[in-house]
Predicted model as a PDB file, atoms N, CA, C, CB and O in Angstrom, pLDDT in the B-factor column:
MODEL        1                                                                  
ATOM      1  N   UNK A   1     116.471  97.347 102.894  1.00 67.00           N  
ATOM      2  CA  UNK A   1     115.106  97.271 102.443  1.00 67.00           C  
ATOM      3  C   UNK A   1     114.247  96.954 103.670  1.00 67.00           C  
ATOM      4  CB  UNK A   1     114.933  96.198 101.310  1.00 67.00           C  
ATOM      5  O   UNK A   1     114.806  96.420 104.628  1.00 67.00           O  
ATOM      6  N   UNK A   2     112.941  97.233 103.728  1.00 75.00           N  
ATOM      7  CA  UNK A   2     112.553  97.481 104.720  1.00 75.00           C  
ATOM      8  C   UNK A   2     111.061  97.165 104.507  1.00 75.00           C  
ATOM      9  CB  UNK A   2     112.988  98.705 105.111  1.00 75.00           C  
ATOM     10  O   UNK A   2     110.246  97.911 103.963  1.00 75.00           O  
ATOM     11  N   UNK A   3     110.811  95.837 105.065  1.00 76.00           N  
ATOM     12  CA  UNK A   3     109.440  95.130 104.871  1.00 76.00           C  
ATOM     13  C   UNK A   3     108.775  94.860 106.159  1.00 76.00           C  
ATOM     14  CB  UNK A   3     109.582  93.770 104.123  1.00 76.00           C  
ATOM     15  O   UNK A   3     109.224  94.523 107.254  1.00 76.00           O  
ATOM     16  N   UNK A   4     107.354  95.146 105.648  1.00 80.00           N  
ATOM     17  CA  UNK A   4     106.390  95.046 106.634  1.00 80.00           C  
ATOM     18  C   UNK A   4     105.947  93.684 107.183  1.00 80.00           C  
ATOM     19  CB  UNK A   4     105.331  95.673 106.158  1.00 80.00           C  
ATOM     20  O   UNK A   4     106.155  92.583 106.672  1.00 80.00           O  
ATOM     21  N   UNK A   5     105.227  93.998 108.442  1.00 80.00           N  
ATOM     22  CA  UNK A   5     105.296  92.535 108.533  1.00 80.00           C  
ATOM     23  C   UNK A   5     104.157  91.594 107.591  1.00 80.00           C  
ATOM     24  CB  UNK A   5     105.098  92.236 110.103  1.00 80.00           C  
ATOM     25  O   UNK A   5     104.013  90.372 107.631  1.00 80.00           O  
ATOM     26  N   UNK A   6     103.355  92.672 106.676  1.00 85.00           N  
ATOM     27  CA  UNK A   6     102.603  91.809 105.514  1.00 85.00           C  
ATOM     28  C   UNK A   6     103.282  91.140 104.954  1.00 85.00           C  
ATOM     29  CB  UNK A   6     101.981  92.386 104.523  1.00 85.00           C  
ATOM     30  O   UNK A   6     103.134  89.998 104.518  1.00 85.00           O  
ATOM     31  N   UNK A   7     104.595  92.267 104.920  1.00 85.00           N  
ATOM     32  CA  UNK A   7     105.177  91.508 103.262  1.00 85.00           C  
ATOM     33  C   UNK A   7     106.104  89.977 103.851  1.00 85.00           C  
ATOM     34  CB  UNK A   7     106.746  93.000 102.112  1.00 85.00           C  
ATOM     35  O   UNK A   7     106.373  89.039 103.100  1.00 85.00           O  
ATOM     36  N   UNK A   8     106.396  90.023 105.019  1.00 84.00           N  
ATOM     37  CA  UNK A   8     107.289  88.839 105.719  1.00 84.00           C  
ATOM     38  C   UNK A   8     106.394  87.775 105.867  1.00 84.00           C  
ATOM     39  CB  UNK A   8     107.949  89.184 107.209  1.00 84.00           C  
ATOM     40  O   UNK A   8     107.044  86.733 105.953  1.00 84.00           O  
ATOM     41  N   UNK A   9     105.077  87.555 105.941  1.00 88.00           N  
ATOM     42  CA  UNK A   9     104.390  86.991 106.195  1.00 88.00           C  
ATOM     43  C   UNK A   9     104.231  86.405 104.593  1.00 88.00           C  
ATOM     44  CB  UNK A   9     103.472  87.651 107.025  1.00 88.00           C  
ATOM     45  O   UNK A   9     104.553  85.217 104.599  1.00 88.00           O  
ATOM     46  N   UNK A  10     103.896  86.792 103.431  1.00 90.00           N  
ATOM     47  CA  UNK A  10     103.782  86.900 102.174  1.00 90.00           C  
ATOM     48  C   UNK A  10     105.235  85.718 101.972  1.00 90.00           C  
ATOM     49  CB  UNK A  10     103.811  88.679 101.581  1.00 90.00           C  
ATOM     50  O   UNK A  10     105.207  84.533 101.640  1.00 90.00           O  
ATOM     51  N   UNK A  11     106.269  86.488 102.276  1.00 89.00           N  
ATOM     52  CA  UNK A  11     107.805  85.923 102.035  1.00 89.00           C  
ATOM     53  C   UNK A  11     107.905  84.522 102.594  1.00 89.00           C  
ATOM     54  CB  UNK A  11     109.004  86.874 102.816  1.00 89.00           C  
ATOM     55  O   UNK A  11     108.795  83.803 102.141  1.00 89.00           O  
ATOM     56  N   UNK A  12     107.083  84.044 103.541  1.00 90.00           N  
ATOM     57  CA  UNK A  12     107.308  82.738 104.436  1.00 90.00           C  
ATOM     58  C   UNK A  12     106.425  81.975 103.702  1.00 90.00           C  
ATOM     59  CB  UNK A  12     106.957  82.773 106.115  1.00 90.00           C  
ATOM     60  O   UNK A  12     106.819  80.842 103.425  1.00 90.00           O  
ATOM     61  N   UNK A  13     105.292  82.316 103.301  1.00 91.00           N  
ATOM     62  CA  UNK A  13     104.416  81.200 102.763  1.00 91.00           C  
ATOM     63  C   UNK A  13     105.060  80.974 101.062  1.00 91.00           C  
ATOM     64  CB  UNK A  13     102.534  81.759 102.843  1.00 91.00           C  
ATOM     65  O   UNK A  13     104.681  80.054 100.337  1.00 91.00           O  
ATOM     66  N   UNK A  14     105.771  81.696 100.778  1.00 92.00           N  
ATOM     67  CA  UNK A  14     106.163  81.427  99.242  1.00 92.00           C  
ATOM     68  C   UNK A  14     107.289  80.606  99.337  1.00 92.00           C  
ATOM     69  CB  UNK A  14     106.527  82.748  98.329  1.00 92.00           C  
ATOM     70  O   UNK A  14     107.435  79.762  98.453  1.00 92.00           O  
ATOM     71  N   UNK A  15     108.245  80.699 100.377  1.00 90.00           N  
ATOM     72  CA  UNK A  15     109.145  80.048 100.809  1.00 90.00           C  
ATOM     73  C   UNK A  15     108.830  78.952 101.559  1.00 90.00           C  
ATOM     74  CB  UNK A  15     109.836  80.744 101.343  1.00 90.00           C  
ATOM     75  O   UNK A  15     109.824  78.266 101.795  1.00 90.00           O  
ATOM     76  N   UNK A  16     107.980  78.605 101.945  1.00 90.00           N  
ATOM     77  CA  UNK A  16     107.256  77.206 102.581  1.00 90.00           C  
ATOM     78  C   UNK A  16     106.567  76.421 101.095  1.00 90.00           C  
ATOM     79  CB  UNK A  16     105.715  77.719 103.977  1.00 90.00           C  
ATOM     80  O   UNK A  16     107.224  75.505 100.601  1.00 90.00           O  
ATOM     81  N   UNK A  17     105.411  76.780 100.524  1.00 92.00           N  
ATOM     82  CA  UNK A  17     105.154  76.317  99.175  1.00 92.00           C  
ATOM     83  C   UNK A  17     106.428  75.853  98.032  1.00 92.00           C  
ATOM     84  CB  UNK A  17     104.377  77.477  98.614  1.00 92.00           C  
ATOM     85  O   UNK A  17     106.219  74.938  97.235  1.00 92.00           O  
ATOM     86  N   UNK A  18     107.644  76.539  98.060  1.00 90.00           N  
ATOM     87  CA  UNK A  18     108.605  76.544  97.314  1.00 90.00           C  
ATOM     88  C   UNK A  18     109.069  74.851  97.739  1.00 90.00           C  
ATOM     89  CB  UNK A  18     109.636  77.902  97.610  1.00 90.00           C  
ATOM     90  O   UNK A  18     109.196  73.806  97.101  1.00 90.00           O  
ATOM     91  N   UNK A  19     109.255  75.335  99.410  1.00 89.00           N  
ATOM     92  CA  UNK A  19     110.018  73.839  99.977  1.00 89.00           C  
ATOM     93  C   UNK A  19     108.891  72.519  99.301  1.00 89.00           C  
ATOM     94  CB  UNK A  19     110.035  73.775 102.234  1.00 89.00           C  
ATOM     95  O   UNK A  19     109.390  71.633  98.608  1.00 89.00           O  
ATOM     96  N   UNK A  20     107.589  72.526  99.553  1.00 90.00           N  
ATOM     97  CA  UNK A  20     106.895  71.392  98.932  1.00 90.00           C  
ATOM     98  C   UNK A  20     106.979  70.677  97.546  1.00 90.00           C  
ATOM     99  CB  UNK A  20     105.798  71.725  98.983  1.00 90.00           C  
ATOM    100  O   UNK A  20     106.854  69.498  97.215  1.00 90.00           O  
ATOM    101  N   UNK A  21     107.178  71.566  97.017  1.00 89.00           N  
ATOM    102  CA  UNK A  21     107.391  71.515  95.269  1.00 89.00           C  
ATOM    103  C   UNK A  21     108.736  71.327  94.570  1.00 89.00           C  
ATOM    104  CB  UNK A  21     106.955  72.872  94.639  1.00 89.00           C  
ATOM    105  O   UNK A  21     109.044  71.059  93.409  1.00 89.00           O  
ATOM    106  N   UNK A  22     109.537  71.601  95.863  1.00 86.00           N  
ATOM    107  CA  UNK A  22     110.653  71.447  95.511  1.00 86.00           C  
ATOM    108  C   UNK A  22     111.676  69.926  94.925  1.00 86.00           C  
ATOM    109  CB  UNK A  22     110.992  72.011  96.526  1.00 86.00           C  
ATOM    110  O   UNK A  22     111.912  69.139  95.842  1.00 86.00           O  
ATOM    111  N   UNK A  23     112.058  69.656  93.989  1.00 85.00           N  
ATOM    112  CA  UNK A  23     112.146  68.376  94.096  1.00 85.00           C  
ATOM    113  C   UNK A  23     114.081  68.413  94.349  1.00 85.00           C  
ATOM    114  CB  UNK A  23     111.341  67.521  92.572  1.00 85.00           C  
ATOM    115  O   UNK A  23     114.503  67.264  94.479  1.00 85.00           O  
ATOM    116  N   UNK A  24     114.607  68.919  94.385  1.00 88.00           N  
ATOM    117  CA  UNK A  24     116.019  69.435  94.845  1.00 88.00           C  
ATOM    118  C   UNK A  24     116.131  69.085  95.794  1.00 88.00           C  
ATOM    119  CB  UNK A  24     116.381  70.667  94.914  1.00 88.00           C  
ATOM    120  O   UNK A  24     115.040  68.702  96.214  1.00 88.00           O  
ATOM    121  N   UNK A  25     116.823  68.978  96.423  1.00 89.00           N  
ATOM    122  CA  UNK A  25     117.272  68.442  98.335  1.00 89.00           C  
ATOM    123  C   UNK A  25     117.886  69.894  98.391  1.00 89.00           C  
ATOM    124  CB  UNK A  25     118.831  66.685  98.818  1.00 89.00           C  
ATOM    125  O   UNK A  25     117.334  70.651  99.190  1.00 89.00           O  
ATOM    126  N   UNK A  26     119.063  70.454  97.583  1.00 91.00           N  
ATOM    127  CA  UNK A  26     119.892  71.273  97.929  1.00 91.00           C  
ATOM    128  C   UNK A  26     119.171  72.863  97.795  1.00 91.00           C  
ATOM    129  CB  UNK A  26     121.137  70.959  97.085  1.00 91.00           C  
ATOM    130  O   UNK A  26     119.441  73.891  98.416  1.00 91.00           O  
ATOM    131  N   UNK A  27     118.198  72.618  96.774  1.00 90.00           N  
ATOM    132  CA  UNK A  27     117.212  73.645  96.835  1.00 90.00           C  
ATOM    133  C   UNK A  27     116.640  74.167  97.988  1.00 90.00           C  
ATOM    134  CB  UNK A  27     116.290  73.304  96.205  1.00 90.00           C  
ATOM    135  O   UNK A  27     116.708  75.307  98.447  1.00 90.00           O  
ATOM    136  N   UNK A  28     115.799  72.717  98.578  1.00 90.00           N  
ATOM    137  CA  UNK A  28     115.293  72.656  99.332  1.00 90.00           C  
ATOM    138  C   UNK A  28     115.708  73.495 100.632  1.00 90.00           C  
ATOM    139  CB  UNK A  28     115.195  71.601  99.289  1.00 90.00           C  
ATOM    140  O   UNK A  28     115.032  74.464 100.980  1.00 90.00           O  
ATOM    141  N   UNK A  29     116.678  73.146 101.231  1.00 91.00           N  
ATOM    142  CA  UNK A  29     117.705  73.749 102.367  1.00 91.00           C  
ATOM    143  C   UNK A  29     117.976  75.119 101.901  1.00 91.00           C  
ATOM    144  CB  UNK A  29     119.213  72.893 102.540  1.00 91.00           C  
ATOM    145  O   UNK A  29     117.973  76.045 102.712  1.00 91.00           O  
ATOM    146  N   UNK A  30     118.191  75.297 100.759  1.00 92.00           N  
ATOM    147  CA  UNK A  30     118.599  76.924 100.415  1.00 92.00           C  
ATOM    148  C   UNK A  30     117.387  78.185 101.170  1.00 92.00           C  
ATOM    149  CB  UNK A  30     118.517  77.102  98.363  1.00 92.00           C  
ATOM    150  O   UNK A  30     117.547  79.210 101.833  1.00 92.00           O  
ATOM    151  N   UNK A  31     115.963  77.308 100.545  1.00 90.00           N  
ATOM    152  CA  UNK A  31     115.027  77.726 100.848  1.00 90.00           C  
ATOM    153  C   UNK A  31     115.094  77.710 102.172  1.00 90.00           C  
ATOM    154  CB  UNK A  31     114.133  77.238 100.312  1.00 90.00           C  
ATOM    155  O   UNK A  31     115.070  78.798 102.748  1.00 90.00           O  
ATOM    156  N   UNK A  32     115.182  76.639 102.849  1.00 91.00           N  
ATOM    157  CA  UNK A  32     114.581  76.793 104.430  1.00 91.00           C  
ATOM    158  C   UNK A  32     115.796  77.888 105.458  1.00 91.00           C  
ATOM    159  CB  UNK A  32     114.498  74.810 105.265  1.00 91.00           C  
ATOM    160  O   UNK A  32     115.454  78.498 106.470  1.00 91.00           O  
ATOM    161  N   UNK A  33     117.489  77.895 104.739  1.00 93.00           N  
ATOM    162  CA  UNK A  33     118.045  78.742 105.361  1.00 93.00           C  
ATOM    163  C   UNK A  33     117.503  79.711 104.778  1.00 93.00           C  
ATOM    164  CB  UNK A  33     119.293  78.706 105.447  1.00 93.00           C  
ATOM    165  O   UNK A  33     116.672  79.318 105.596  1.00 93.00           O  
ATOM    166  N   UNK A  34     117.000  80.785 104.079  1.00 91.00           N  
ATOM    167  CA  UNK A  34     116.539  82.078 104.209  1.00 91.00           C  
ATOM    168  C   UNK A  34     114.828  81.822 104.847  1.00 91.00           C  
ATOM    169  CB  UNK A  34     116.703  82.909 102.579  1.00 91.00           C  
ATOM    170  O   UNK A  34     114.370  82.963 104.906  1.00 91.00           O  
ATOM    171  N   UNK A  35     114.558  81.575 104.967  1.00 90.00           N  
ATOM    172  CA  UNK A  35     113.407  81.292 106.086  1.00 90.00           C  
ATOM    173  C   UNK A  35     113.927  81.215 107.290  1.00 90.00           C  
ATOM    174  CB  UNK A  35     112.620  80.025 105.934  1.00 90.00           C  
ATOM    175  O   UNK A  35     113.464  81.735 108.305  1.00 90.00           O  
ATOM    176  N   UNK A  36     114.801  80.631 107.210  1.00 90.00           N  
ATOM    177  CA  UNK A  36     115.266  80.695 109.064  1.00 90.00           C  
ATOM    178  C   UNK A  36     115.390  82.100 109.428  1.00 90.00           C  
ATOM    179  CB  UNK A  36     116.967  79.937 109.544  1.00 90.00           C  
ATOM    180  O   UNK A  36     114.685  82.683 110.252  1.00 90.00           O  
ATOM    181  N   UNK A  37     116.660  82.759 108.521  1.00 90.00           N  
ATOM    182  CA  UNK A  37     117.187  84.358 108.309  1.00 90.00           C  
ATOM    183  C   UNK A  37     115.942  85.096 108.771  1.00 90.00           C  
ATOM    184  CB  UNK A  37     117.637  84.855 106.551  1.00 90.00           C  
ATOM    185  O   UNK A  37     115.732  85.740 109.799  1.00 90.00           O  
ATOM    186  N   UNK A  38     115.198  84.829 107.754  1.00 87.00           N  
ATOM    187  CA  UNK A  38     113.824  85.763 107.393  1.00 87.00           C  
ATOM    188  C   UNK A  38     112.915  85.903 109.125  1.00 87.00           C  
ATOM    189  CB  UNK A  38     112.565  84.639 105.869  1.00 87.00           C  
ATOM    190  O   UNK A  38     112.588  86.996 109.586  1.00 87.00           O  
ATOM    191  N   UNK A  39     112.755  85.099 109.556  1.00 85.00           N  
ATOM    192  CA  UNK A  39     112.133  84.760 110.457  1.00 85.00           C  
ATOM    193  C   UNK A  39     113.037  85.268 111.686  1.00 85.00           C  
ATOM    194  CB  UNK A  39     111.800  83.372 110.311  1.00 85.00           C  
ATOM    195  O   UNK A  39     112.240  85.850 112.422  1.00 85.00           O  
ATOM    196  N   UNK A  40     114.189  85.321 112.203  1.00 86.00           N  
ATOM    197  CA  UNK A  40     115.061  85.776 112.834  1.00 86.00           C  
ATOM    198  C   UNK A  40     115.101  87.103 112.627  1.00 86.00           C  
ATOM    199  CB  UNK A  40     116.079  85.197 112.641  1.00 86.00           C  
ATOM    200  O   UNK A  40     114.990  87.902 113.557  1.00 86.00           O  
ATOM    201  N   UNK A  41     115.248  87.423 111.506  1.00 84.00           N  
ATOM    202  CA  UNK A  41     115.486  89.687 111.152  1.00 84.00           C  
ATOM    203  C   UNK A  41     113.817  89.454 111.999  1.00 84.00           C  
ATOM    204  CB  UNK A  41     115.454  90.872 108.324  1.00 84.00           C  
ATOM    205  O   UNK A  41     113.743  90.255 112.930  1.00 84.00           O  
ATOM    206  N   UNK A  42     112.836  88.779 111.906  1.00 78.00           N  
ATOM    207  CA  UNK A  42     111.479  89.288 112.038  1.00 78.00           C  
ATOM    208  C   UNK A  42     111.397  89.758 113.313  1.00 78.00           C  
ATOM    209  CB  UNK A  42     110.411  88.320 111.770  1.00 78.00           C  
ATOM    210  O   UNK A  42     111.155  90.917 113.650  1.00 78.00           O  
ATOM    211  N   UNK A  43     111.681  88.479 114.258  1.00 79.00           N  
ATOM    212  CA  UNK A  43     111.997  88.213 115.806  1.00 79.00           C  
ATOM    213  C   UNK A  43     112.649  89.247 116.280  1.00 79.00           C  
ATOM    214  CB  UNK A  43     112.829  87.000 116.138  1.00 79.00           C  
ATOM    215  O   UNK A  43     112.179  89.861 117.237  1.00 79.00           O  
ATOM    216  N   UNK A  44     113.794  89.609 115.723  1.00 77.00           N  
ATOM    217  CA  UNK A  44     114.642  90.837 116.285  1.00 77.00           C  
ATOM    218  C   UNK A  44     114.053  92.019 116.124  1.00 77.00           C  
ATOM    219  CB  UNK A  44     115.944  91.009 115.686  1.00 77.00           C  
ATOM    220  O   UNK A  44     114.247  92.949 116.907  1.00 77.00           O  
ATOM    221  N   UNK A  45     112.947  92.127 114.654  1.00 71.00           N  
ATOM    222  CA  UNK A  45     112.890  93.826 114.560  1.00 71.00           C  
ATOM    223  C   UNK A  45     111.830  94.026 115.335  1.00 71.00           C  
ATOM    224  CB  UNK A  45     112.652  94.599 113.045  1.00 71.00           C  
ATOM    225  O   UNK A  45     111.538  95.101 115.858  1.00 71.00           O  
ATOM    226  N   UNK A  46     111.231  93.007 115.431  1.00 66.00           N  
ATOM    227  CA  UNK A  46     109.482  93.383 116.988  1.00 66.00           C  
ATOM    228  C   UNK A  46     110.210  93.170 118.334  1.00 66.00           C  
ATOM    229  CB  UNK A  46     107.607  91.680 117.088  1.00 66.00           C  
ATOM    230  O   UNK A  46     109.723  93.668 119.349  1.00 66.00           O  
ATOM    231  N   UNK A  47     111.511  92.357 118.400  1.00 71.00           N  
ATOM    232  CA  UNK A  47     111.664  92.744 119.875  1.00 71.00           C  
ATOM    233  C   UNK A  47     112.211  94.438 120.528  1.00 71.00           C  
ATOM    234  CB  UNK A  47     112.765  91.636 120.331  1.00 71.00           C  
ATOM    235  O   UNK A  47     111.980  95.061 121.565  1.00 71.00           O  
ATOM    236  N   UNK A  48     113.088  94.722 119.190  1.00 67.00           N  
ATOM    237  CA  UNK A  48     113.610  95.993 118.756  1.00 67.00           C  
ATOM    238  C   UNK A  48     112.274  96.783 119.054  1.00 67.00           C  
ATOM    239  CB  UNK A  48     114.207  96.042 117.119  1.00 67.00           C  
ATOM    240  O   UNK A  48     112.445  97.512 120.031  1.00 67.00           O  
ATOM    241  N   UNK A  49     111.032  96.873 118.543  1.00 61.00           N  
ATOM    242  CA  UNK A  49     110.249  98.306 117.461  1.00 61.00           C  
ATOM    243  C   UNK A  49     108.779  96.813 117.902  1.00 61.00           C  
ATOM    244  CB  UNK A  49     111.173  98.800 114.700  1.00 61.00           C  
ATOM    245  O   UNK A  49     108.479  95.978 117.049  1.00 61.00           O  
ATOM    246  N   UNK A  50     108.163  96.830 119.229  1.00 58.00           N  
ATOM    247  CA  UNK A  50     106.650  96.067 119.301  1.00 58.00           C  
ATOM    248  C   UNK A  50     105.846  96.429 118.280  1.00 58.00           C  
ATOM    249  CB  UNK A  50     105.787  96.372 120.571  1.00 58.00           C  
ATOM    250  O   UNK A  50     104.949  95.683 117.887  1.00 58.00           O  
ATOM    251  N   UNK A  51     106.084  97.597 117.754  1.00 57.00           N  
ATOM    252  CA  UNK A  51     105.178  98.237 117.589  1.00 57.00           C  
ATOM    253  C   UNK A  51     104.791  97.594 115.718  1.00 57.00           C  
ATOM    254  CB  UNK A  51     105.632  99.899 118.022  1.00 57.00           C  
ATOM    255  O   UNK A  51     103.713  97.306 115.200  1.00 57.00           O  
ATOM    256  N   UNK A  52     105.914  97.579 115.273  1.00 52.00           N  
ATOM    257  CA  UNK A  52     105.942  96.680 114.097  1.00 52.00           C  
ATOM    258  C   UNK A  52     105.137  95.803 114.072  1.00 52.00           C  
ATOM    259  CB  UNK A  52     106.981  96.092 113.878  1.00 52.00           C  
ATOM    260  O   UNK A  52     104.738  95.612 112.923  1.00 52.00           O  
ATOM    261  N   UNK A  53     104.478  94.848 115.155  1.00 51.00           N  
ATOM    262  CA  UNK A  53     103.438  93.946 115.241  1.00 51.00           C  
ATOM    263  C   UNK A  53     102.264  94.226 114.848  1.00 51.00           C  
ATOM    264  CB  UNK A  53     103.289  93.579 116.288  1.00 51.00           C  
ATOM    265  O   UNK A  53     101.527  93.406 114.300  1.00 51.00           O  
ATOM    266  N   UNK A  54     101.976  95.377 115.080  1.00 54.00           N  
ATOM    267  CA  UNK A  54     100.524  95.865 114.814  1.00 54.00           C  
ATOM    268  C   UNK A  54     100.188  95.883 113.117  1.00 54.00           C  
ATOM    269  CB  UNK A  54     100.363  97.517 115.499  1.00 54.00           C  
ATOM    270  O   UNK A  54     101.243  96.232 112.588  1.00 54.00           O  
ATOM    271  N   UNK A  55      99.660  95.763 112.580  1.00 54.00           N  
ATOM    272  CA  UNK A  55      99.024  95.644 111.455  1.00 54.00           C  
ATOM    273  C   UNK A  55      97.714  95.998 111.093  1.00 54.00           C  
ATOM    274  CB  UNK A  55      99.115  94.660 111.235  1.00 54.00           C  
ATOM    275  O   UNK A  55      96.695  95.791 111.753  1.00 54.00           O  
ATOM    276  N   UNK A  56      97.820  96.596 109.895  1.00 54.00           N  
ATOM    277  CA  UNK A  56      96.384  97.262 109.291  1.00 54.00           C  
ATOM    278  C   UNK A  56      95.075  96.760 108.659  1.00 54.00           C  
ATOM    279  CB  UNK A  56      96.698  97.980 108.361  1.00 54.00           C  
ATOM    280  O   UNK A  56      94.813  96.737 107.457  1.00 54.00           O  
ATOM    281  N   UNK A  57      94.618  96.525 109.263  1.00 53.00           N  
ATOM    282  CA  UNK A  57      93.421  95.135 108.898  1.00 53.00           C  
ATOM    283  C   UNK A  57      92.400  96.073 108.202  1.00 53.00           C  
ATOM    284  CB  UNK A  57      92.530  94.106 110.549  1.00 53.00           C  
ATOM    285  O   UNK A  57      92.134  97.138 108.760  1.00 53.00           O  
ATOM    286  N   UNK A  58      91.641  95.667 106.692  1.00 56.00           N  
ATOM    287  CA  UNK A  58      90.942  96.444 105.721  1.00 56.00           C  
ATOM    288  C   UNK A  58      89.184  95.495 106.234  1.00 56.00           C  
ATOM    289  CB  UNK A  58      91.799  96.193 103.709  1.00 56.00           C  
ATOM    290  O   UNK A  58      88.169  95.381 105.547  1.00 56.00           O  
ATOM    291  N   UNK A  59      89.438  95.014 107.556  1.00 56.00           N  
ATOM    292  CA  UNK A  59      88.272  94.250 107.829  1.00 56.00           C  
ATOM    293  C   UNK A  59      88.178  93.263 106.494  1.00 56.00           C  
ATOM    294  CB  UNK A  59      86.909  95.272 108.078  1.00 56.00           C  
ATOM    295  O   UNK A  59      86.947  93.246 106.455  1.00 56.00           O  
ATOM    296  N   UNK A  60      88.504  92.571 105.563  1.00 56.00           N  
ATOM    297  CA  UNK A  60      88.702  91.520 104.639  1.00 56.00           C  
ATOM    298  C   UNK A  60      89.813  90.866 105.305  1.00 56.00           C  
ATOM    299  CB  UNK A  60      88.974  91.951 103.147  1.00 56.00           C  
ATOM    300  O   UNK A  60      90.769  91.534 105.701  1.00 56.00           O  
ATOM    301  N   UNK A  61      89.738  89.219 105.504  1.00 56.00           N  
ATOM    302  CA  UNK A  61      90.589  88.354 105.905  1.00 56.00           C  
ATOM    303  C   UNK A  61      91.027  87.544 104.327  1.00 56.00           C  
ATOM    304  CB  UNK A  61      89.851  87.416 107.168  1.00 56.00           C  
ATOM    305  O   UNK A  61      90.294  87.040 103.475  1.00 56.00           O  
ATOM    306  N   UNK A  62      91.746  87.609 104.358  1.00 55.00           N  
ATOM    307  CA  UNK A  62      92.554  86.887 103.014  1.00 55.00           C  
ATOM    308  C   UNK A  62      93.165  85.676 103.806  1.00 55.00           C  
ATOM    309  CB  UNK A  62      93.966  87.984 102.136  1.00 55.00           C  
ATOM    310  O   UNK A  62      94.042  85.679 104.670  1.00 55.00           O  
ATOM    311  N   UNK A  63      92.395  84.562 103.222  1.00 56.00           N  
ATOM    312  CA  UNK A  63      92.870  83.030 104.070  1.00 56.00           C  
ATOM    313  C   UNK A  63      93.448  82.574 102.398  1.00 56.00           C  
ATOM    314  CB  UNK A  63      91.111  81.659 105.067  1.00 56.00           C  
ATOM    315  O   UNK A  63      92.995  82.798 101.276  1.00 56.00           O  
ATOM    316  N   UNK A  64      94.495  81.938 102.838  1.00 57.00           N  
ATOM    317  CA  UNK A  64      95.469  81.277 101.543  1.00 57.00           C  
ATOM    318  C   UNK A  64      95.726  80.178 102.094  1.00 57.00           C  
ATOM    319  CB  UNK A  64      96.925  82.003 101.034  1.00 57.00           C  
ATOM    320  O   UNK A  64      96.728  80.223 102.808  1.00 57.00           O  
ATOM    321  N   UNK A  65      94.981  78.774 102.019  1.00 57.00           N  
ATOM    322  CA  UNK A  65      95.644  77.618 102.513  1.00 57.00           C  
ATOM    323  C   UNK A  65      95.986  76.446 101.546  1.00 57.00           C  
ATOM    324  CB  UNK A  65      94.846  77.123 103.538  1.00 57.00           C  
ATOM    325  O   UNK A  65      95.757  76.863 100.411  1.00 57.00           O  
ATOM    326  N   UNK A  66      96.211  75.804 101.523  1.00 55.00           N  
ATOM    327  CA  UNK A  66      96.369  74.554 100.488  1.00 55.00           C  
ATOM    328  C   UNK A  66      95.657  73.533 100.197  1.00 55.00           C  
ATOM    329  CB  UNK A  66      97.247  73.940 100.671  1.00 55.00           C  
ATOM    330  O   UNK A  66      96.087  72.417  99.907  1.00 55.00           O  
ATOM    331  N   UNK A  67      94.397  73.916 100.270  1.00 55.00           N  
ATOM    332  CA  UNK A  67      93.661  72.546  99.862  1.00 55.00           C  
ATOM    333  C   UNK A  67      93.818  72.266  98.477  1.00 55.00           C  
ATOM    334  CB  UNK A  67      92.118  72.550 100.133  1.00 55.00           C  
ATOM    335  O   UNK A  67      93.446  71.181  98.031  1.00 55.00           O  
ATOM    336  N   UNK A  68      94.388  73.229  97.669  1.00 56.00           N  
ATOM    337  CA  UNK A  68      94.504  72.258  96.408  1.00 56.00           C  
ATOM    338  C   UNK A  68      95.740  71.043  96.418  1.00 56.00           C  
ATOM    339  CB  UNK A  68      94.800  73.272  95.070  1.00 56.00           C  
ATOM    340  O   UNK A  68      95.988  70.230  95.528  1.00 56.00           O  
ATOM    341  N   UNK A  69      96.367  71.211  97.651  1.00 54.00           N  
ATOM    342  CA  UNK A  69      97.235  69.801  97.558  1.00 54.00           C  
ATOM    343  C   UNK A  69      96.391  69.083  97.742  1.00 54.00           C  
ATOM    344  CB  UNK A  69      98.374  69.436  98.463  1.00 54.00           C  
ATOM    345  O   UNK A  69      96.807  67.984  97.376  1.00 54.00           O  
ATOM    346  N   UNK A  70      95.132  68.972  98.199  1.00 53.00           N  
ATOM    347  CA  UNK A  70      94.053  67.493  98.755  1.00 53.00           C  
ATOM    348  C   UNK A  70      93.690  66.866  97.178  1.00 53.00           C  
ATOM    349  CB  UNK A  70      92.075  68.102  99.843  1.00 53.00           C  
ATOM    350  O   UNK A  70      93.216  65.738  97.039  1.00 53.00           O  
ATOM    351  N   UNK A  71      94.025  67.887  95.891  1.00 49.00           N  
ATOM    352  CA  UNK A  71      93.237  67.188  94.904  1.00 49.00           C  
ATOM    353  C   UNK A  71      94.705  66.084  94.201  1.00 49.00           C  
ATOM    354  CB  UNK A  71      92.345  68.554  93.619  1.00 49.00           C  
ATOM    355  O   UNK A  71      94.493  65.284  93.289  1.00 49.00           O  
TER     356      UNK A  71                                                      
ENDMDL                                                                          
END                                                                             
């Protein structure tokens, strides 16, 4: 399967949010080893293919941060 680097980017923040909420320890780690994975295939396929870096910007910035943890 063969994901862009939107969709890897998409895959890390759901897998980072997951780790917060997580109340599991063993969960927890499950999560962060495929994040490690995830992040490693990433590293390898742009050192492989630069070109994979580039991305298609629709001029709209989609910012997703967490301030609803502040409430």
């Amino acid at each position: 399967m063969n994901f862009t680097s939107h969709d890897v980017i998409i895959i890390e923040r759901a897998l980072k949010t997951a780790m917060k909420h997580e109340g599991e320890e063993q969960r927890t780690r499950d999560y962060q080893e495929v994040l490690y994975k995830l992040q490693e295939s990433a590293k390898q396929a742009l050192s492989v293919n630069p070109q994979m870096a580039k991305v298609d910007h629709d001029g709209i910035r989609y910012d997703y941060d967490d301030s609803s943890d502040l409430m």
